[in-house]
C-alpha positions as CSV (number, residue, x, y, z in Angstrom):
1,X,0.0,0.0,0.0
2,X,2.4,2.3,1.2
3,X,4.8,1.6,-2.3
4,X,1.6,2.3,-4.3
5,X,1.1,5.6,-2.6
6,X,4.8,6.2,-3.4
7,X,4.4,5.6,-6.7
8,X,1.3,7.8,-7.5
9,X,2.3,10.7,-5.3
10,X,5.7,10.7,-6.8
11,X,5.2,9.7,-10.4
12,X,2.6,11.6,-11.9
13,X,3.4,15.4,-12.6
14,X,0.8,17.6,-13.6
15,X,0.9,19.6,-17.0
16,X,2.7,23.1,-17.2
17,X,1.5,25.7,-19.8
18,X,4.7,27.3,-21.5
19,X,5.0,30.9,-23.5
20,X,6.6,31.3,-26.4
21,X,6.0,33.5,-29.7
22,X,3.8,32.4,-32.5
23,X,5.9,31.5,-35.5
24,X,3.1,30.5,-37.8
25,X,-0.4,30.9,-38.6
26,X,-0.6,30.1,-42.5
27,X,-3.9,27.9,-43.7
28,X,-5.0,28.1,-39.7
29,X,-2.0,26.0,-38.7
30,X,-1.7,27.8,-35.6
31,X,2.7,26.8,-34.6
32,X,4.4,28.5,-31.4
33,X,8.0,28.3,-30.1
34,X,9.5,28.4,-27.1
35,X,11.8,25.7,-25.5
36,X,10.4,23.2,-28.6
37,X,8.2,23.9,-31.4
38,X,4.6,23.5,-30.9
39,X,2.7,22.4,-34.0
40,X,-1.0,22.4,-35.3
41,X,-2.2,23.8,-32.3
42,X,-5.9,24.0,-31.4
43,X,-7.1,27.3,-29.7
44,X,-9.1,27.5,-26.3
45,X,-11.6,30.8,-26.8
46,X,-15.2,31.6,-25.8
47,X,-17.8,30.2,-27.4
48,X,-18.5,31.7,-30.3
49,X,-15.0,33.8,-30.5
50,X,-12.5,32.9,-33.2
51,X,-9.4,34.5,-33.6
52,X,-6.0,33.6,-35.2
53,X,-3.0,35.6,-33.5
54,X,-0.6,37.3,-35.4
55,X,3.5,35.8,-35.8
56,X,5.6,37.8,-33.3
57,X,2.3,37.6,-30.1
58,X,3.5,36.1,-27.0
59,X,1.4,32.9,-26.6
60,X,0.2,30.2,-24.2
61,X,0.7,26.7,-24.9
62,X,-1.1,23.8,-22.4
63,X,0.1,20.6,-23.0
64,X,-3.4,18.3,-22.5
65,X,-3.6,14.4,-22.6
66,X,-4.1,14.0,-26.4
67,X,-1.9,17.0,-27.5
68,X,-1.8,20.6,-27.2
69,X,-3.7,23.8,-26.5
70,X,-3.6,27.4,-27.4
71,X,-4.7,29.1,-24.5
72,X,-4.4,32.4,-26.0
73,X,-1.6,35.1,-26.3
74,X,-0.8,37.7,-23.1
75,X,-3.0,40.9,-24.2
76,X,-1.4,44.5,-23.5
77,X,-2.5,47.0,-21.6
78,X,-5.6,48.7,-23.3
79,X,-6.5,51.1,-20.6
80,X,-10.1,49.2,-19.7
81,X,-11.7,49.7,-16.4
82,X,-12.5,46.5,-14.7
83,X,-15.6,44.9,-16.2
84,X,-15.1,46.6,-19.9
85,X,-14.2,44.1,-22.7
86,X,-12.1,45.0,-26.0
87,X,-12.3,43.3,-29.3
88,X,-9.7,44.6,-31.7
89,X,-7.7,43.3,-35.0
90,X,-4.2,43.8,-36.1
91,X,-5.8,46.0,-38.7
92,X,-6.5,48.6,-36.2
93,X,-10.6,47.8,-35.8
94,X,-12.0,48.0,-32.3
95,X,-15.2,47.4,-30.5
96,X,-15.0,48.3,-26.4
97,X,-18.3,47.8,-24.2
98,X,-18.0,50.2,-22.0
99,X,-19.2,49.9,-18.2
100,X,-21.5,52.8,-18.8
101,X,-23.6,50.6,-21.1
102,X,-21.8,52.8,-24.4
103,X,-19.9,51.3,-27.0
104,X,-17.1,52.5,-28.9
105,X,-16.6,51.3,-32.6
106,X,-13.4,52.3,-33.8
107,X,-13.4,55.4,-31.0
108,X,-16.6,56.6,-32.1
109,X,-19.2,56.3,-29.1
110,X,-22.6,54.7,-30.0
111,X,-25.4,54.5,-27.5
């Protein structure tokens, strides 16, 4: 009993999520290095959010039991209060829902 305790509590290491920079993103083959290269990566979003992050982001990679996740790349600073959500492109397009119940579409205020 006491070796099979040993065994589990010793033996079994959980997952650890590594950052690294995305190197690839051509037909939606999603690739990010950091100590190794990380391949054909699925992405971990909200329902009904789909994004594709540009080469150069800083990402988050979680290794899982049948392969790996994208869990997303480490935003910047955006000047939000807390409870206000962003949506933006590389493009420069942005949609913020303000607190106040306003939203701002590319800065201008609607609502």
């Amino acid at each position: 009993m006491w070796l099979m305790k040993y065994i589990t509590n010793n033996s079994i290491s959980s997952p650890n999520a590594v950052k690294g920079n995305v190197a690839n993103t051509q037909n939606n083959n999603l690739a990010v290095i950091s100590s190794g290269e990380h391949k054909s990566l699925k992405s971990c979003l909200p329902y009904g959010i789909v994004s594709m992050p540009p080469v150069g982001e800083r990402a988050v990679v979680l290794p899982l039991d049948d392969g790996e996740v994208s869990l997303g790349v480490i935003s910047q600073s955006q000047n939000l209060e807390a409870g206000e959500v962003m949506l933006f492109s590389k493009g420069g397009a942005s949609i913020v829902l303000k607190n106040s119940g306003k939203v701002l579409i590319n800065g201008k205020e609607y609502g």
